[in-house]
mmCIF file of the protein (N, C-alpha, C, O) and its ligand, coordinates in Angstrom:
data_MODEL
# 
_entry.id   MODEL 
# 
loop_
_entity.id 
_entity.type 
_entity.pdbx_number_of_molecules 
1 polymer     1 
2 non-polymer 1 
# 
_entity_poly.entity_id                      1 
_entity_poly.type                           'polypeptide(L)' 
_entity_poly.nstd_linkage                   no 
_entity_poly.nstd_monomer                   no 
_entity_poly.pdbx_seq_one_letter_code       
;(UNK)(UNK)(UNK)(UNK)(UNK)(UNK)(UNK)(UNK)(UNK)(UNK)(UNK)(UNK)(UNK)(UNK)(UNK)(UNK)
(UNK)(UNK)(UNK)(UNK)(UNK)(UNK)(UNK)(UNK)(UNK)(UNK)(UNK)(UNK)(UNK)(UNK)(UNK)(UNK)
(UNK)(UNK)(UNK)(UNK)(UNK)(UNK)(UNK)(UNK)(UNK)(UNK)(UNK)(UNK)(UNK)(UNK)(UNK)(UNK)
(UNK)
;
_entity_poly.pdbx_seq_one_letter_code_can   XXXXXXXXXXXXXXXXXXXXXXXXXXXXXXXXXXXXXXXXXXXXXXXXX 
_entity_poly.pdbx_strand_id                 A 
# 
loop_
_entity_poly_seq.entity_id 
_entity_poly_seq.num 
_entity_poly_seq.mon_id 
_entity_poly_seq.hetero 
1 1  UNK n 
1 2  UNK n 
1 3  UNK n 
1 4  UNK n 
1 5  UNK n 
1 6  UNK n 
1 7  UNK n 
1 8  UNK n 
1 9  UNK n 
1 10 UNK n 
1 11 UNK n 
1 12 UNK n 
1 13 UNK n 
1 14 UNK n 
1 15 UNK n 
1 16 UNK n 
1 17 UNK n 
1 18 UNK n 
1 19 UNK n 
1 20 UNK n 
1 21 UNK n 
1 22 UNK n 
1 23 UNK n 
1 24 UNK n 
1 25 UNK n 
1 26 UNK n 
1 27 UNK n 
1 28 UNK n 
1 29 UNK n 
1 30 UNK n 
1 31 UNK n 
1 32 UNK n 
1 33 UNK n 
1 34 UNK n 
1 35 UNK n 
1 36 UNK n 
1 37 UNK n 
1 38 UNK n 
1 39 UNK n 
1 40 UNK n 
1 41 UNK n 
1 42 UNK n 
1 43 UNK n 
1 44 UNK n 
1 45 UNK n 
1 46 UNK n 
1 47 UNK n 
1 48 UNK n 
1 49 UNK n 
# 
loop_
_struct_asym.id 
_struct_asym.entity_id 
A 1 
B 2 
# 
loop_
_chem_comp.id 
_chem_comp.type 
_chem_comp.mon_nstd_flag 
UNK 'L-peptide linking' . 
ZN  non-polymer         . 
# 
_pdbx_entity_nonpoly.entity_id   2 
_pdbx_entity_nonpoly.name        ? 
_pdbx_entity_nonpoly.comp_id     ZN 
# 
_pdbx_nonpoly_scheme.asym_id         B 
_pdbx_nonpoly_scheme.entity_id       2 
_pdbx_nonpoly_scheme.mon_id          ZN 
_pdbx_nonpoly_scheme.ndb_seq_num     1 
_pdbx_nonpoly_scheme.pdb_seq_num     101 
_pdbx_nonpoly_scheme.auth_seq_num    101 
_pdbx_nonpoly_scheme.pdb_mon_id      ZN 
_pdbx_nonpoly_scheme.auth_mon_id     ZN 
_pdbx_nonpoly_scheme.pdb_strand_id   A 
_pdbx_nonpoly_scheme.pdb_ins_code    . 
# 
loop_
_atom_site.group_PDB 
_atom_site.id 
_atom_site.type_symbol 
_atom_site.label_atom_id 
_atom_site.label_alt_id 
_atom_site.label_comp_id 
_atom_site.label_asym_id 
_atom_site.label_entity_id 
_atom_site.label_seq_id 
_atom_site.pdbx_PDB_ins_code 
_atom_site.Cartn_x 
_atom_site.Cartn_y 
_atom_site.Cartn_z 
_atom_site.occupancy 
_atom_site.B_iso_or_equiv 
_atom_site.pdbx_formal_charge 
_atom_site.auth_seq_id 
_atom_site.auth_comp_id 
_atom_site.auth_asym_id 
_atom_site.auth_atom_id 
_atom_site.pdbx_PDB_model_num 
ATOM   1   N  N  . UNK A 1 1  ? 5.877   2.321  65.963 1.00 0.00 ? 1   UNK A N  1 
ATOM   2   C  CA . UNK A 1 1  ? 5.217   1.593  64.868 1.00 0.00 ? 1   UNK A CA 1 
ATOM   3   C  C  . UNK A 1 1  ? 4.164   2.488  64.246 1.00 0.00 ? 1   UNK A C  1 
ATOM   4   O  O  . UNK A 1 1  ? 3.318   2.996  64.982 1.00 0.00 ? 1   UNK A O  1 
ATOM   5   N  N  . UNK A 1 2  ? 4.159   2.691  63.088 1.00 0.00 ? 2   UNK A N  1 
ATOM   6   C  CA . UNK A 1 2  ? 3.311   3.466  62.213 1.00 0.00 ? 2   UNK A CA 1 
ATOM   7   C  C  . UNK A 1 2  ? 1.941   2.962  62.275 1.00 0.00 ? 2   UNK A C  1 
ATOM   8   O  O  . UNK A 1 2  ? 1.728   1.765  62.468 1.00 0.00 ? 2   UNK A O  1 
ATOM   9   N  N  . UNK A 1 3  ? 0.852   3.952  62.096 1.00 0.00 ? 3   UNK A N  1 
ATOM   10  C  CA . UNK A 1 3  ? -0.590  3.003  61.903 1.00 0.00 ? 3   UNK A CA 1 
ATOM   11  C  C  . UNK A 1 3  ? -0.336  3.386  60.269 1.00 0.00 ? 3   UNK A C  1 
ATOM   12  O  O  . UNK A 1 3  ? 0.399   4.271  59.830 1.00 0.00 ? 3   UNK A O  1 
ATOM   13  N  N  . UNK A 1 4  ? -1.223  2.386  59.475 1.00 0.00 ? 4   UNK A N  1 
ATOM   14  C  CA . UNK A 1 4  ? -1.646  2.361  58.530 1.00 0.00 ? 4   UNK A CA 1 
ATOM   15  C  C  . UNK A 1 4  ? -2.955  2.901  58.039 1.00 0.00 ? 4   UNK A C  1 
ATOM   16  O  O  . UNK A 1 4  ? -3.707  3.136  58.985 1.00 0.00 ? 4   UNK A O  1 
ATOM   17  N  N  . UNK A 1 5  ? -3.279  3.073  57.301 1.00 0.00 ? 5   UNK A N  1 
ATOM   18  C  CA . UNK A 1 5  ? -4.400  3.609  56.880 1.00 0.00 ? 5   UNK A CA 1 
ATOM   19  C  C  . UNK A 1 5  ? -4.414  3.236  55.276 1.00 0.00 ? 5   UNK A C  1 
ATOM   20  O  O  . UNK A 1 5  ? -3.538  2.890  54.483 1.00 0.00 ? 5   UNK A O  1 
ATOM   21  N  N  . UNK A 1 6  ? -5.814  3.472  55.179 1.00 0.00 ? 6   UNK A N  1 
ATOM   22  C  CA . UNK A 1 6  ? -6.323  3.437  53.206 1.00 0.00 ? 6   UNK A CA 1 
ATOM   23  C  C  . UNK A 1 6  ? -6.883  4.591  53.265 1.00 0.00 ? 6   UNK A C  1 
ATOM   24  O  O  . UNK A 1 6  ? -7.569  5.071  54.167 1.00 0.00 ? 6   UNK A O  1 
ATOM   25  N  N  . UNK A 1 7  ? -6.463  5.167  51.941 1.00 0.00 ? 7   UNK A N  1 
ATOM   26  C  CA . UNK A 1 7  ? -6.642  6.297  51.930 1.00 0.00 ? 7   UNK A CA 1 
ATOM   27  C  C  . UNK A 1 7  ? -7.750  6.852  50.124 1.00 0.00 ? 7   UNK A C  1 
ATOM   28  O  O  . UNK A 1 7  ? -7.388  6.751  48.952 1.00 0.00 ? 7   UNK A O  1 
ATOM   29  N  N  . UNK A 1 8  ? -8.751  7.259  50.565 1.00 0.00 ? 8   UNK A N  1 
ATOM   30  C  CA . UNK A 1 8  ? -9.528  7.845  49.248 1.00 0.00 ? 8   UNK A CA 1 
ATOM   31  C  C  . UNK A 1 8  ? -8.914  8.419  48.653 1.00 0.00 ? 8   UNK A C  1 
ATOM   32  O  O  . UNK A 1 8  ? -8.254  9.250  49.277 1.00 0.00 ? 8   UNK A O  1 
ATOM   33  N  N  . UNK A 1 9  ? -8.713  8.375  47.105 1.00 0.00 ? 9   UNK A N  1 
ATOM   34  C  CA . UNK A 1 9  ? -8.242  9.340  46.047 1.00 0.00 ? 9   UNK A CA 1 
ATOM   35  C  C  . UNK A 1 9  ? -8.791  10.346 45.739 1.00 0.00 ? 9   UNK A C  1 
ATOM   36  O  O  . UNK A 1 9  ? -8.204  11.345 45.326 1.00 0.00 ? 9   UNK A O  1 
ATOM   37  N  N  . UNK A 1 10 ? -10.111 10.228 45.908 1.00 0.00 ? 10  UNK A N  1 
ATOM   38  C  CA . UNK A 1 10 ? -11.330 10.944 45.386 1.00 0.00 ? 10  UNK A CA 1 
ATOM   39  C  C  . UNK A 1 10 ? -11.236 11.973 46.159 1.00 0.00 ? 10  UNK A C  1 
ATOM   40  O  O  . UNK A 1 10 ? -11.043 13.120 45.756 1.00 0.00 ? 10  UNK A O  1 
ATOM   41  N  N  . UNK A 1 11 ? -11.395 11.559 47.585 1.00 0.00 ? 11  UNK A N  1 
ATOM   42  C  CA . UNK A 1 11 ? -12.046 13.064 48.967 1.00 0.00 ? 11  UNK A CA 1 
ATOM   43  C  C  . UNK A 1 11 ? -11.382 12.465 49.636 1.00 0.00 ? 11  UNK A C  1 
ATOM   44  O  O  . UNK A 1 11 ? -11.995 12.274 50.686 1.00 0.00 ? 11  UNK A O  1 
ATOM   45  N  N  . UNK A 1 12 ? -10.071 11.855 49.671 1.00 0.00 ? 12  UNK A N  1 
ATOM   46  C  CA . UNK A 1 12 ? -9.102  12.161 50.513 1.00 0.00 ? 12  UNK A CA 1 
ATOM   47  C  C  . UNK A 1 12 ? -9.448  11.292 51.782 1.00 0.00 ? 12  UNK A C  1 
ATOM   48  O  O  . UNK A 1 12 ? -8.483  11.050 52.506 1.00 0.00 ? 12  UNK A O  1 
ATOM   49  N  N  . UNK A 1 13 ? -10.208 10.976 52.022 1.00 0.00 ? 13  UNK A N  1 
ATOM   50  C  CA . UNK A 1 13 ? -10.670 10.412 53.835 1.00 0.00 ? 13  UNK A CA 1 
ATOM   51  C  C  . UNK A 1 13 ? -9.955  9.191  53.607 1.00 0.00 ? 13  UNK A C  1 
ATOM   52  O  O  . UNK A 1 13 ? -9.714  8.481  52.630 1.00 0.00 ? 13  UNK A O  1 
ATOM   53  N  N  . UNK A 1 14 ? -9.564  9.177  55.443 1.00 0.00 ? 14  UNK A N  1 
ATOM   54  C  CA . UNK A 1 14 ? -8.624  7.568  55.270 1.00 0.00 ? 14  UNK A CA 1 
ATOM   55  C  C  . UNK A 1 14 ? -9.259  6.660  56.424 1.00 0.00 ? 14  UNK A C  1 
ATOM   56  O  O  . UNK A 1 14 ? -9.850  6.987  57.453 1.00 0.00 ? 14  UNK A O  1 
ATOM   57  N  N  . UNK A 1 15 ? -9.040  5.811  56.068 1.00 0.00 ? 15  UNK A N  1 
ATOM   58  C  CA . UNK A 1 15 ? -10.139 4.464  56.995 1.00 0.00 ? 15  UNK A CA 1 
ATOM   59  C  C  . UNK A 1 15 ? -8.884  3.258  57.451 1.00 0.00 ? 15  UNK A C  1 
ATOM   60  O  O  . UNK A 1 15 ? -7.759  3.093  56.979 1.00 0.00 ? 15  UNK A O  1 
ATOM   61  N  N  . UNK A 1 16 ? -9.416  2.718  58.267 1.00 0.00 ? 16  UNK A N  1 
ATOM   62  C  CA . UNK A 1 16 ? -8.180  1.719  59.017 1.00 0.00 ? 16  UNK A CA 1 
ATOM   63  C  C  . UNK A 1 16 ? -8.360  0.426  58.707 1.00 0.00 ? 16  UNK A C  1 
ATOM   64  O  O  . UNK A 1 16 ? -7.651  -0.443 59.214 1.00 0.00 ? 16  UNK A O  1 
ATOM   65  N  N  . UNK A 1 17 ? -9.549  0.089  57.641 1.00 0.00 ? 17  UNK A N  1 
ATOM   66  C  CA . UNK A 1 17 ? -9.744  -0.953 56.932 1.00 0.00 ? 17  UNK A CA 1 
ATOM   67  C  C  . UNK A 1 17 ? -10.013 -1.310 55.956 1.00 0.00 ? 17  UNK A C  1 
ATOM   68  O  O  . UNK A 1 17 ? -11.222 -1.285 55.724 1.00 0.00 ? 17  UNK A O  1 
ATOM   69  N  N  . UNK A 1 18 ? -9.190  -1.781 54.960 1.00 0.00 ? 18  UNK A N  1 
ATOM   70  C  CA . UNK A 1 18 ? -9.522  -2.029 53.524 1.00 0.00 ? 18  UNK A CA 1 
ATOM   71  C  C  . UNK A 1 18 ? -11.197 -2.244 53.655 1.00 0.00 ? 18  UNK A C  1 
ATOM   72  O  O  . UNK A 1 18 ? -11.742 -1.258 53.157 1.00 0.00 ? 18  UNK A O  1 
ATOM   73  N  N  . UNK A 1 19 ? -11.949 -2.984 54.044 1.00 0.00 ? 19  UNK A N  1 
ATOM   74  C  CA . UNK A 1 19 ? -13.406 -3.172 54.091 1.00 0.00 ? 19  UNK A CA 1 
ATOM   75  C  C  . UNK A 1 19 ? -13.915 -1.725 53.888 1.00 0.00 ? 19  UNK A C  1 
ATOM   76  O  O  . UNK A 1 19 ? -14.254 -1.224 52.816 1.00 0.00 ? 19  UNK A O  1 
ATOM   77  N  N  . UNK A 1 20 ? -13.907 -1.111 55.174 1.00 0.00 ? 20  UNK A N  1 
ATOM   78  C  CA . UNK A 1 20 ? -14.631 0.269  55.186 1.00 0.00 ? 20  UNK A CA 1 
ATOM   79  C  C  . UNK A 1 20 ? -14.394 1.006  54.361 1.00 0.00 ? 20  UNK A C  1 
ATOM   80  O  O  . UNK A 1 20 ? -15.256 1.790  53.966 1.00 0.00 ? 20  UNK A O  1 
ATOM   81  N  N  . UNK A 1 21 ? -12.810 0.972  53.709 1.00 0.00 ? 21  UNK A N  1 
ATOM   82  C  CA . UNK A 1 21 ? -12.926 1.834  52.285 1.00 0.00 ? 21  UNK A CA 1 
ATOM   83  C  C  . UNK A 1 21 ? -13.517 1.676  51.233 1.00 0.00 ? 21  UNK A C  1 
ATOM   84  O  O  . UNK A 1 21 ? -13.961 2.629  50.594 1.00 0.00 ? 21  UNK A O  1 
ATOM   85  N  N  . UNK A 1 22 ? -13.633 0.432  50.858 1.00 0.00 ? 22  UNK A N  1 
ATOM   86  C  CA . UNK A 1 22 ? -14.776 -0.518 49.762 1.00 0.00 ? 22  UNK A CA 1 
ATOM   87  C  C  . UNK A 1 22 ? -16.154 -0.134 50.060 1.00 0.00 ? 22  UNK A C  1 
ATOM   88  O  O  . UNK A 1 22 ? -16.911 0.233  49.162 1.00 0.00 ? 22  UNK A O  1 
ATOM   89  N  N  . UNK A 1 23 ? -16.511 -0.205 51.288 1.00 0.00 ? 23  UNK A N  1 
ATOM   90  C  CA . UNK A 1 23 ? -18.046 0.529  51.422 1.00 0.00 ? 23  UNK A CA 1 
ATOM   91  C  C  . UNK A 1 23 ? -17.872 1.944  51.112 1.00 0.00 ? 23  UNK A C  1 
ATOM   92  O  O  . UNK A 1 23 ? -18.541 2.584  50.301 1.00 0.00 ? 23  UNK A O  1 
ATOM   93  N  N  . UNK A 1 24 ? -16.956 2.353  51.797 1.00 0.00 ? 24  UNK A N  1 
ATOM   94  C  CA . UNK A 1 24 ? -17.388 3.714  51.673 1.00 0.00 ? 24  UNK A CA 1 
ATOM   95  C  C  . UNK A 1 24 ? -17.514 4.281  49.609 1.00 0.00 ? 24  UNK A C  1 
ATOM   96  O  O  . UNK A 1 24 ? -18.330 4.977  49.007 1.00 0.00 ? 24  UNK A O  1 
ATOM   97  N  N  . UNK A 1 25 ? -16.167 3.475  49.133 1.00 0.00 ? 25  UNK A N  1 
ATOM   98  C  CA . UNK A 1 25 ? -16.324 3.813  47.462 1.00 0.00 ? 25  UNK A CA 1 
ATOM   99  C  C  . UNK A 1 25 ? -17.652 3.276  47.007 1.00 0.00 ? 25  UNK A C  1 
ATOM   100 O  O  . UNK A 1 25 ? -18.123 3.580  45.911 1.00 0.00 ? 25  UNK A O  1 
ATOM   101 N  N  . UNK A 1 26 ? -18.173 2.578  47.747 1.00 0.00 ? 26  UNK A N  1 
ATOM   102 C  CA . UNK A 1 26 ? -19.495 1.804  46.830 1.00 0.00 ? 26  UNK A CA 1 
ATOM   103 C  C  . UNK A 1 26 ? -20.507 2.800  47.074 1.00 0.00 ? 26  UNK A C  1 
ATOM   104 O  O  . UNK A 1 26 ? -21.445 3.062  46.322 1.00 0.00 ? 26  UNK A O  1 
ATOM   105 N  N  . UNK A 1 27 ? -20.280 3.261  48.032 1.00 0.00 ? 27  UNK A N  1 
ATOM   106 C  CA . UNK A 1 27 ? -21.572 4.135  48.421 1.00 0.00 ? 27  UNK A CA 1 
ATOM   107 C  C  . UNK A 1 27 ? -21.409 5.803  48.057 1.00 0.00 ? 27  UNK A C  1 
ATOM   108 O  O  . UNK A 1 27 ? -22.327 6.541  47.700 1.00 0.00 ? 27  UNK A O  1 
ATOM   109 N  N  . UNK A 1 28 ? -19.845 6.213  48.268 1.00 0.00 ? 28  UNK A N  1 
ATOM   110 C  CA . UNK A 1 28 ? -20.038 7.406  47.510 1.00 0.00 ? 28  UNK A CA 1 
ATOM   111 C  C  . UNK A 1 28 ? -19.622 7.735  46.255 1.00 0.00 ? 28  UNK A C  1 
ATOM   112 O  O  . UNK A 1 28 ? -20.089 8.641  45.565 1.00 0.00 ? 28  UNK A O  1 
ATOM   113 N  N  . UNK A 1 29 ? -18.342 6.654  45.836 1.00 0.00 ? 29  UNK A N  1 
ATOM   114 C  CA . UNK A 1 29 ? -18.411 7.309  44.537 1.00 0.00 ? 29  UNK A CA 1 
ATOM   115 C  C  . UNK A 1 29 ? -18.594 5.566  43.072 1.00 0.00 ? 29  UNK A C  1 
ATOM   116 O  O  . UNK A 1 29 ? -17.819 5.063  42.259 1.00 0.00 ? 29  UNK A O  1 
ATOM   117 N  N  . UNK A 1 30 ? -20.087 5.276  43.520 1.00 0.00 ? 30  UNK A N  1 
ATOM   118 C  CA . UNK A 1 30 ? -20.700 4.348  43.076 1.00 0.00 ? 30  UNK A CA 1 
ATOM   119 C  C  . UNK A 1 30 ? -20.081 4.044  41.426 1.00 0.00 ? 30  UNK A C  1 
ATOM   120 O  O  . UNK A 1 30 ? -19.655 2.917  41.172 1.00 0.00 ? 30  UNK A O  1 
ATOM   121 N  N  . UNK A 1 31 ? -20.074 4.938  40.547 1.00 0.00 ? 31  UNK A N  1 
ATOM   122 C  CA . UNK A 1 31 ? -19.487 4.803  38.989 1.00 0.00 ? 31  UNK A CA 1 
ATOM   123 C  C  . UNK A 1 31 ? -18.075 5.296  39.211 1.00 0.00 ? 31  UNK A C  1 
ATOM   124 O  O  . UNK A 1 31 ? -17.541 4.728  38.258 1.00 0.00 ? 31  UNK A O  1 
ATOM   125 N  N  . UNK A 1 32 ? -17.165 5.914  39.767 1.00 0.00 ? 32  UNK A N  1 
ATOM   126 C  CA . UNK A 1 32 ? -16.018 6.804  39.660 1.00 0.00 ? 32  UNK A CA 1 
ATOM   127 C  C  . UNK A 1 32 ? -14.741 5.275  39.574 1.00 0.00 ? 32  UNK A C  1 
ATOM   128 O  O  . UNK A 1 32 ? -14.888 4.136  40.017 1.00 0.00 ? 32  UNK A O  1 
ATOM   129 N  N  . UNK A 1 33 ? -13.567 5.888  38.831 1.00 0.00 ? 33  UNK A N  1 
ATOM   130 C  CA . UNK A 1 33 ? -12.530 4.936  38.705 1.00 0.00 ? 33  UNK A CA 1 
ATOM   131 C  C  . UNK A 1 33 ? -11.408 4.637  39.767 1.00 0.00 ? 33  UNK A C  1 
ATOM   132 O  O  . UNK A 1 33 ? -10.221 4.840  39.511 1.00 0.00 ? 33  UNK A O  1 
ATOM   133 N  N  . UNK A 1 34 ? -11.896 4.091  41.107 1.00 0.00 ? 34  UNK A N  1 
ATOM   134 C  CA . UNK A 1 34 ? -11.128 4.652  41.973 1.00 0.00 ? 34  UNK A CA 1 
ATOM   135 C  C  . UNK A 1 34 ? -10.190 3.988  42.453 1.00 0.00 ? 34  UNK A C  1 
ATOM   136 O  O  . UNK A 1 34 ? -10.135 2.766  42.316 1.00 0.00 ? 34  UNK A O  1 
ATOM   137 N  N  . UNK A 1 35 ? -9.171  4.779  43.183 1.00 0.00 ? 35  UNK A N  1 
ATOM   138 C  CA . UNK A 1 35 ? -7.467  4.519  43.153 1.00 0.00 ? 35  UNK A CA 1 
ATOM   139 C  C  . UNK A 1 35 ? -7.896  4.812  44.806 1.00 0.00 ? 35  UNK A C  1 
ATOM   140 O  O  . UNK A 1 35 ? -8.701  5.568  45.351 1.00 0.00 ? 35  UNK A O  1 
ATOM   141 N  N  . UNK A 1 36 ? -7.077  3.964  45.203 1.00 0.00 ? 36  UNK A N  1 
ATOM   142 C  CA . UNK A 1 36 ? -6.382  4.251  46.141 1.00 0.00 ? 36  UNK A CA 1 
ATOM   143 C  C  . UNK A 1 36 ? -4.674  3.976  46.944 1.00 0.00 ? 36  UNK A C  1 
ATOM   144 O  O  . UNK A 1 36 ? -3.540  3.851  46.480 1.00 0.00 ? 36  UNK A O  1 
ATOM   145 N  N  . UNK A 1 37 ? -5.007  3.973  47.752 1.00 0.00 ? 37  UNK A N  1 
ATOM   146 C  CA . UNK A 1 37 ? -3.518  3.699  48.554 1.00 0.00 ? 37  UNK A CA 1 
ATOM   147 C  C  . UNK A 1 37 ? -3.349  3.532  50.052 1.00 0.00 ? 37  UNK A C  1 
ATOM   148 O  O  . UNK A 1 37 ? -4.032  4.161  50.860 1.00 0.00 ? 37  UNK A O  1 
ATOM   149 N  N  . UNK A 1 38 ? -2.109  2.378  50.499 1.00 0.00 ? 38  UNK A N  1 
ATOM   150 C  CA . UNK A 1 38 ? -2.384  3.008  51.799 1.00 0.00 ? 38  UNK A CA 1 
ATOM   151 C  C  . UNK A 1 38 ? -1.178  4.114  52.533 1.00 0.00 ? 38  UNK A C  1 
ATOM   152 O  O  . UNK A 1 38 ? -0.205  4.628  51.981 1.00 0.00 ? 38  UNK A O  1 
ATOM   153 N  N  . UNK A 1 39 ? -1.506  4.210  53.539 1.00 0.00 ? 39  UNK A N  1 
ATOM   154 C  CA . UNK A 1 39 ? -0.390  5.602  53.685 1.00 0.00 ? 39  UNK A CA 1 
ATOM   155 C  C  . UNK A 1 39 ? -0.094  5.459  55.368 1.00 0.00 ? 39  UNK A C  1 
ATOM   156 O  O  . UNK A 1 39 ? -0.976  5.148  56.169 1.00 0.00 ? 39  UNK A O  1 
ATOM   157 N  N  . UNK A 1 40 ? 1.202   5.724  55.703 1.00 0.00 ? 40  UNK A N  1 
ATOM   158 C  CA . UNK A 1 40 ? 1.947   5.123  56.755 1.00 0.00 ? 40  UNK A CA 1 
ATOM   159 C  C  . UNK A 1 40 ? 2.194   6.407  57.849 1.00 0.00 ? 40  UNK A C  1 
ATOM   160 O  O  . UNK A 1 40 ? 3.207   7.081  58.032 1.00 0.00 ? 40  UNK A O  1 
ATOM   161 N  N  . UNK A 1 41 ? 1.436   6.442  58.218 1.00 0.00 ? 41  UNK A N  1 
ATOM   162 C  CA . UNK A 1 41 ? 1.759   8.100  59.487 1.00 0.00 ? 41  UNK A CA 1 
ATOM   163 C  C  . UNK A 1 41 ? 2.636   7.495  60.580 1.00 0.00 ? 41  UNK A C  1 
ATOM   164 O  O  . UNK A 1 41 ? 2.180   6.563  61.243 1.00 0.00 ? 41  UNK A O  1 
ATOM   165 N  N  . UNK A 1 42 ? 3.789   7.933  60.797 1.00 0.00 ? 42  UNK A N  1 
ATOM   166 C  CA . UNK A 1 42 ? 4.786   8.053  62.048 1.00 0.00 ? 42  UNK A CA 1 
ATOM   167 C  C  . UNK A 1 42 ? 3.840   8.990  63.154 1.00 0.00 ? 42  UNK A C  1 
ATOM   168 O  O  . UNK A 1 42 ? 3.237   10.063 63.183 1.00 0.00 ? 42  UNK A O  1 
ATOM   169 N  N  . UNK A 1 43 ? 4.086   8.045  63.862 1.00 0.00 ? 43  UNK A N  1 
ATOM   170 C  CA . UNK A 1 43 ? 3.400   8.779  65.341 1.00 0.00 ? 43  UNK A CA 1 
ATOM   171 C  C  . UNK A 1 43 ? 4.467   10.408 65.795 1.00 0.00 ? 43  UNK A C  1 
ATOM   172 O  O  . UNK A 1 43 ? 5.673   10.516 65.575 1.00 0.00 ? 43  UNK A O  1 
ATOM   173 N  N  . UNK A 1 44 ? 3.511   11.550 66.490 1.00 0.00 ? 44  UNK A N  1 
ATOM   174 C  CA . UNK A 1 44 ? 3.921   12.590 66.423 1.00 0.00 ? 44  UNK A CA 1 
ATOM   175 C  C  . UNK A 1 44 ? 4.315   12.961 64.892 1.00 0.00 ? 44  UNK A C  1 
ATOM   176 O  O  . UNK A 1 44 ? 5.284   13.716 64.820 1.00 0.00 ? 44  UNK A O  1 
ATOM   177 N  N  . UNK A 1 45 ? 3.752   12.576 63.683 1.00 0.00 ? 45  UNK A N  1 
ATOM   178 C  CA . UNK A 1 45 ? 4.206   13.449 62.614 1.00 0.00 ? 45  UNK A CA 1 
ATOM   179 C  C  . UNK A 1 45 ? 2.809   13.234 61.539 1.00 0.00 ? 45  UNK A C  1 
ATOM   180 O  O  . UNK A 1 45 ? 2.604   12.156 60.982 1.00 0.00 ? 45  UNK A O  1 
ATOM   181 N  N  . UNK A 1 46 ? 1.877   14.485 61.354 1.00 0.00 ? 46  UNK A N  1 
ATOM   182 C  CA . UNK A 1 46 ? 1.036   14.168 60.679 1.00 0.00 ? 46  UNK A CA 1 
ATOM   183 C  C  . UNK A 1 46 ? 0.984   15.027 59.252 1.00 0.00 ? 46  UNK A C  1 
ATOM   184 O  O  . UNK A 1 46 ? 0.236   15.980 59.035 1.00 0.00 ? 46  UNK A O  1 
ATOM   185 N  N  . UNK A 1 47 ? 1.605   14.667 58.666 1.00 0.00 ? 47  UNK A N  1 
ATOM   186 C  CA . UNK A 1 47 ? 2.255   15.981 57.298 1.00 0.00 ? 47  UNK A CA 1 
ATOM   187 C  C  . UNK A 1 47 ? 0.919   16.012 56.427 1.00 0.00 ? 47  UNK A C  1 
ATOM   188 O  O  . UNK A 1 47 ? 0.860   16.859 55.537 1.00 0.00 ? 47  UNK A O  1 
ATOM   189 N  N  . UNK A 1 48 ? -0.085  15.206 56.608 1.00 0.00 ? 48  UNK A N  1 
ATOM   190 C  CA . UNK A 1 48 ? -1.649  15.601 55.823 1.00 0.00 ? 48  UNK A CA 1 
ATOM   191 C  C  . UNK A 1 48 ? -2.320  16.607 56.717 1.00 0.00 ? 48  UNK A C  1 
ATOM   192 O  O  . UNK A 1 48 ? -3.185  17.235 56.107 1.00 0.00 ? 48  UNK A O  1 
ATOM   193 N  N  . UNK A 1 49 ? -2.219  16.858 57.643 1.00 0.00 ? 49  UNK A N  1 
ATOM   194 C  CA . UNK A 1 49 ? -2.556  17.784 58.306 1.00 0.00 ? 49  UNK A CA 1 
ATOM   195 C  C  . UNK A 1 49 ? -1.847  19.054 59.097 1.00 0.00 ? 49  UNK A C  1 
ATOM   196 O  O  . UNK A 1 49 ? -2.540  19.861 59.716 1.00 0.00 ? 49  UNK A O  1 
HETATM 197 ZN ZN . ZN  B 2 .  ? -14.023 8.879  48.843 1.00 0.00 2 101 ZN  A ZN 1 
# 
């Protein structure tokens, strides 16, 4: 089973909860138009890294 993640458009960092990504955009990129997504990593396969 894949974990999920949300993932920043901006700087890229990914968080395991829609919440924490909302803080984190409020706090760093306070005016910016931001997109995100979430993104599905298969265990043993991490192709962002
Ligand atoms: Zn960000």
């Amino acid at each position: 089973m894949a974990n999920r993640h949300y993932r920043c458009n901006l700087c890229g960092r990914d968080f395991d909860a829609h919440d924490q990504l909302k803080t984190h955009t409020e706090r760093r990129h306070p005016k910016a138009d931001v997109h995100w997504w979430v993104v599905a990593e298969e265990p043993g396969s991490l192709p962002f890294e």
